[in-house]
Structure formats: structure tokens, C-alpha cells
C-alpha positions as MATLAB code, in Angstrom:
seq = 'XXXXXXXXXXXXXXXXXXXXXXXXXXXXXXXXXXXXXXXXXXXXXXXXXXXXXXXXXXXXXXXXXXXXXXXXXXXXXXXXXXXXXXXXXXXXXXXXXXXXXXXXXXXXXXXXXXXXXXXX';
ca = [
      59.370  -47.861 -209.803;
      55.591  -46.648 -210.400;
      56.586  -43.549 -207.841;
      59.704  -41.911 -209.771;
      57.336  -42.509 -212.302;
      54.668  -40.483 -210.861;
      57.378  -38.129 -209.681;
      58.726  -37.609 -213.083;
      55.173  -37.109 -214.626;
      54.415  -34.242 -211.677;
      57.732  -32.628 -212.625;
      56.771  -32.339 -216.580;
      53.548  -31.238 -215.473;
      54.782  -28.628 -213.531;
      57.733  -27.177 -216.135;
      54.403  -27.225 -218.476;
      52.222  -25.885 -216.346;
      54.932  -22.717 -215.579;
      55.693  -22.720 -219.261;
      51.998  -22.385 -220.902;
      51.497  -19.385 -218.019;
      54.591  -17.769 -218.398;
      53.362  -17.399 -221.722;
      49.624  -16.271 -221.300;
      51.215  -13.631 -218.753;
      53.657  -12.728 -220.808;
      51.031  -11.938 -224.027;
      48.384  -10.321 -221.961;
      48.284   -6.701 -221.429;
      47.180   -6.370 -217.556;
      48.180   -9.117 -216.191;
      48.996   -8.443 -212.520;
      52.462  -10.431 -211.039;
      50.934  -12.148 -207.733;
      48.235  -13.726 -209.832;
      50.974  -15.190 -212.094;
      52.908  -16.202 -209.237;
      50.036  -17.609 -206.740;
      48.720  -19.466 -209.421;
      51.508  -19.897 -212.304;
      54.772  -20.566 -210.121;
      52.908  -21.620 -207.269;
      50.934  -24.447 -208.075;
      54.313  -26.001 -210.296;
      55.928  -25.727 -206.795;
      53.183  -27.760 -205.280;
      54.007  -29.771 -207.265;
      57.272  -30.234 -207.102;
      56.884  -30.321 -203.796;
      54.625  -33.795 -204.126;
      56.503  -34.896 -206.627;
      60.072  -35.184 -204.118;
      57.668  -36.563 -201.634;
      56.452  -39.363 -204.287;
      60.397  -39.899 -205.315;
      61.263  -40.407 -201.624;
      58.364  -42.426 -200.656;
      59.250  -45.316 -204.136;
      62.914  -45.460 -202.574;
      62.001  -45.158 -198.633;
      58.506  -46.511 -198.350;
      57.427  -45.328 -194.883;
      55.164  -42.584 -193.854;
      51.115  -42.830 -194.086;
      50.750  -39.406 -194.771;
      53.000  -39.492 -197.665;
      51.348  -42.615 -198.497;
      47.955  -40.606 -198.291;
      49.034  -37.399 -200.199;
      50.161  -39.592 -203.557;
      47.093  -41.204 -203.432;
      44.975  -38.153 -203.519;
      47.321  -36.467 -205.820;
      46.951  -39.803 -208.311;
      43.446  -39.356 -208.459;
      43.538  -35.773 -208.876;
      45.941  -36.344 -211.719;
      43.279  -39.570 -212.951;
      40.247  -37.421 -212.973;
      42.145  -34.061 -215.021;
      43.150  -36.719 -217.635;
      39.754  -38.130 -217.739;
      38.701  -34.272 -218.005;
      41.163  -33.812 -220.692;
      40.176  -37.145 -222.640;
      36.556  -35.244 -222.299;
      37.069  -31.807 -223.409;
      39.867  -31.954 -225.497;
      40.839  -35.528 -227.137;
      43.116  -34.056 -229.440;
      45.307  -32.440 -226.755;
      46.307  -35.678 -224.683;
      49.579  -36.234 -226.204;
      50.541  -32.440 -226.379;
      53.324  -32.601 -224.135;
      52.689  -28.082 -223.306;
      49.531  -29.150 -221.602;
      48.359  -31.446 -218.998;
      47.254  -34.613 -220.739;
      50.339  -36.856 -221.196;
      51.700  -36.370 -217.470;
      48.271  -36.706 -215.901;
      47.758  -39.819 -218.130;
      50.826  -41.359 -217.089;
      51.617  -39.833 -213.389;
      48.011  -40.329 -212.142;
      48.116  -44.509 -212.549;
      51.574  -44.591 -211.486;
      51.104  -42.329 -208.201;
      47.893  -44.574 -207.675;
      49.802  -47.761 -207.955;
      52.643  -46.569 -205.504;
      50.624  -45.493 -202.896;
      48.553  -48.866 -203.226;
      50.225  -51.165 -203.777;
      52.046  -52.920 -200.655;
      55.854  -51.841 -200.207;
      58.820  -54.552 -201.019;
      60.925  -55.400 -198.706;
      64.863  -54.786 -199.225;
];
């Protein structure tokens, strides 16, 4: 359960992460388009991308490299809500930026990748 969690959390974070750029592209003057695609669309289909990986791994539970990548991408998640909780208190619960799925998906990518898989 704690990796559709995670999955779900990487998923908001990425439609929020597209949103909040498509947005600051879309209001600045000389903004250039592979900028805004490297680093807008991109990184919310890196996402994505782990976050199918973390849904597959909670319902298949093999692979050590998938095991590996949602563990690094929980505490990636862990230490940018931490940075969040730092910097900016007052934004954790805005759900346009990064707080509530990195404060939710980090502990529950963490936890899948942990914690031992059940058997069927």
C-alpha cells in the first residue's frame, strides 16, 4: 500500500511541478522552449517514470534495482520536504508546490522499498 502511495504523491508532484512552470514560462518574456522542456516537462516525466516503477514494484515486489531507485527517490523526496519545512513553513500544505507530495510520498516510498515484501 505505502508504494501506490508514493506513486500517487510522485504523480501530484509532477502535474504541480509542470503546472507552476508552465506558468513561470508562460509569464516571462524570454523564456527559451528547451529550457522549459529539459527542466519543466522533463523532470515531471522522471517522475512519472519512478512513480509507475514504485506502482509496479507495491503490486509485483521483485527487482533490487527498483527496490534501490524508490529508496533513493524517498529520501530525495524526505530531504526537499525537510527543505521546504525550512525555507518556507507556510507553503507545506500548498498543494501547487512541492511540500504536501514530498511530505507524504517521501515516507511512503521509504517504507516500500524497506520494508520486507508480503507474500501472496
Amino acid at each position: 500500500m505505502a508504494g501506490g502511495i508514493g506513486a500517487l504523491a510522485l504523480v501530484g508532484l509532477g502535474v504541480a511541478h509542470t503546472a507552476t512552470n508552465a506558468v513561470g514560462f508562460a509569464e516571462e518574456t524570454d523564456a527559451s522552449w528547451p529550457m522549459f522542456l529539459i527542466f519543466g516537462v522533463g523532470v515531471s516525466l522522471v517522475l512519472w517514470a519512478v512513480a509507475v516503477i514504485a506502482w509496479r514494484f507495491s503490486h509485483r515486489g521483485s527487482g533490487r534495482v527498483s527496490r534501490v531507485l524508490i529508496a533513493v527517490v524517498g529520501v530525495l523526496c524526505g530531504l526537499m520536504a525537510f527543505n521546504v519545512l525550512r525555507v518556507h513553513p507556510e507553503i507545506i500544505l500548498s498543494p501547487a508546490g512541492p511540500g504536501p507530495w514530498t511530505l507524504v510520498g517521501g515516507p511512503a516510498l521509504l517504507l516500500s522499498a524497506l520494508l520486507p515484501l508480503r507474500k501472496k
